[in-house]
C-alpha positions as CSV (number, residue, x, y, z in Angstrom):
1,X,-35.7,15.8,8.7
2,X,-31.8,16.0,7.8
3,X,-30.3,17.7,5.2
4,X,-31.4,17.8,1.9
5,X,-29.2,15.7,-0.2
6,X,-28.1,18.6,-2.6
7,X,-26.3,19.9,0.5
8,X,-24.7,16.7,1.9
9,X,-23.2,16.6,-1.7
10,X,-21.6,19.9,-1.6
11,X,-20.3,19.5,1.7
12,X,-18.6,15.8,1.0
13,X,-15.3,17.1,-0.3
14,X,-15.0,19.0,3.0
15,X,-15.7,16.5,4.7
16,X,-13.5,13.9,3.1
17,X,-10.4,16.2,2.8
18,X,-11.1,16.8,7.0
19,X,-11.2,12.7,7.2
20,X,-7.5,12.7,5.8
21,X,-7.3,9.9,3.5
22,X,-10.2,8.7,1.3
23,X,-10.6,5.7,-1.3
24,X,-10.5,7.2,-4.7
25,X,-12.0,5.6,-8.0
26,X,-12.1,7.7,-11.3
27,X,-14.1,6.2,-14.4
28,X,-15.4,7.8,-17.2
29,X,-19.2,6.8,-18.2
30,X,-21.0,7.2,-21.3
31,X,-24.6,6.5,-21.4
32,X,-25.4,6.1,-17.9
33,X,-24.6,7.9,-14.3
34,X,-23.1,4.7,-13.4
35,X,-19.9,3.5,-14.3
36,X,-19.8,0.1,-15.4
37,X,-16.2,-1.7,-14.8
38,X,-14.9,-1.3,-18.0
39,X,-15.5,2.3,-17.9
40,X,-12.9,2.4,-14.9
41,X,-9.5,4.4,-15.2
42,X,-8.3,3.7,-11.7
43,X,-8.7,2.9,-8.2
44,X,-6.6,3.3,-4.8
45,X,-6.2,5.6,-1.6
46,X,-5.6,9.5,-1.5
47,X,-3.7,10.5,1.7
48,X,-5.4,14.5,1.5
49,X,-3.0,16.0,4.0
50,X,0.4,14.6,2.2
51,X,-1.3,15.6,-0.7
52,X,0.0,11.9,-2.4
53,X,-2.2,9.3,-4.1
54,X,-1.4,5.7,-4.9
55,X,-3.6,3.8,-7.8
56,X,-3.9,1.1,-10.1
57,X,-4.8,2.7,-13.3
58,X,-5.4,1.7,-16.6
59,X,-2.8,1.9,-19.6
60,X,-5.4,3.3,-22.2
61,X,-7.5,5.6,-20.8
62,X,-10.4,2.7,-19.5
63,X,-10.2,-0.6,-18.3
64,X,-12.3,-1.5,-21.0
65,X,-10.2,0.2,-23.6
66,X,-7.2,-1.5,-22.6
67,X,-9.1,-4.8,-22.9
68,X,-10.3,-4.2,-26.7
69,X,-6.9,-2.7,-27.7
70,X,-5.5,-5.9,-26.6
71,X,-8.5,-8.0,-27.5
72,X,-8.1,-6.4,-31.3
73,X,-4.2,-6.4,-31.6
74,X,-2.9,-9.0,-29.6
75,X,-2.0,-11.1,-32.9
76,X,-0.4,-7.7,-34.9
77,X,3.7,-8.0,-35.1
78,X,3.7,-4.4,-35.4
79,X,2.4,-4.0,-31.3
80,X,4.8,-6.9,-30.2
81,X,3.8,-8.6,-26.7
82,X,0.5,-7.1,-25.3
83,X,0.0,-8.7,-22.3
84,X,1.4,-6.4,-19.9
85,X,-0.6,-3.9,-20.6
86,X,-3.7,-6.2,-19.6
87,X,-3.0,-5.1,-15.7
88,X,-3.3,-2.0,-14.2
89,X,-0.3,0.0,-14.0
90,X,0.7,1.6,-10.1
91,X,1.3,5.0,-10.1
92,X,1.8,7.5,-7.5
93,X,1.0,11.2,-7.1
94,X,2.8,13.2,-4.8
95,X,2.2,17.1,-4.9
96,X,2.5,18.2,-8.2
97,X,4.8,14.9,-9.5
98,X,4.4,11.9,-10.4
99,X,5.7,8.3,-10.6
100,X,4.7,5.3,-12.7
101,X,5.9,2.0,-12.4
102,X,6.6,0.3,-15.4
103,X,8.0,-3.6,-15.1
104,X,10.2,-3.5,-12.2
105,X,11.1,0.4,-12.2
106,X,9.7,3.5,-11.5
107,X,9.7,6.7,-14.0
108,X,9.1,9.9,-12.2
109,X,7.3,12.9,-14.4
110,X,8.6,16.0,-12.3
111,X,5.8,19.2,-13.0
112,X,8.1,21.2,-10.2
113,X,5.9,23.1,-7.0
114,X,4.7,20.4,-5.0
115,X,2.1,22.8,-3.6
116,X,1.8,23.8,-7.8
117,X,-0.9,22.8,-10.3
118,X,-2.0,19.5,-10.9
119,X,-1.8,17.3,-14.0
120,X,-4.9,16.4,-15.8
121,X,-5.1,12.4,-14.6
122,X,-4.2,13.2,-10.6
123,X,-6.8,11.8,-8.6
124,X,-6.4,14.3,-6.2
């Protein structure tokens, strides 16, 4: 008989970083070990050797929590348009920095060391 599963788990981050470059989805879950899609904070590729990530992530924390921010202030002045913060916003993680595009630009949030510490929402 293989493995026991306990095992395989431990070993898959060895094994993905070795593969190179991995598909990456972060969600958080409340209530069951299985995200649902509104639990979703983003989704994309991890290149593990460049140590960059590219994703579609969600403007409020969840998928879902962008949707019922919207959902609940879409007629409020005081928010103004809301719509394009219904999409998933690109961002890119490279080292230690980070770049989000917003409309047609890119901002860049510079931490410094690109072999330094992470911040909290890399996927990496």
């Amino acid at each position: 008989m293989g493995e026991p599963i306990a095992g395989r788990v431990a070993a898959a981050g060895a094994w993905t970083v070795a593969a190179g470059t991995a598909r990456v989805a972060a969600a958080w879950s409340e209530g069951s070990p299985v995200p649902e899609a509104a639990d979703q904070r983003c989704e994309g590729t991890a290149d593990f050797a460049g140590r960059q990530a590219r994703v579609a992530q969600a403007v409020m924390g969840t998928f879902g929590a962008t949707a019922e921010f919207i959902a609940t202030h879409q007629d409020d002045d005081r928010h103004g348009d809301l719509h394009e913060f219904a999409e998933p916003q690109d961002a890119i993680y490279d080292g230690a920095n980070s770049y989000v595009r917003v409309g047609a630009n890119w901002t860049g949030f510079f931490l410094g060391d690109p072999g330094g510490p992470r911040g909290l929402n890399d996927p990496l």
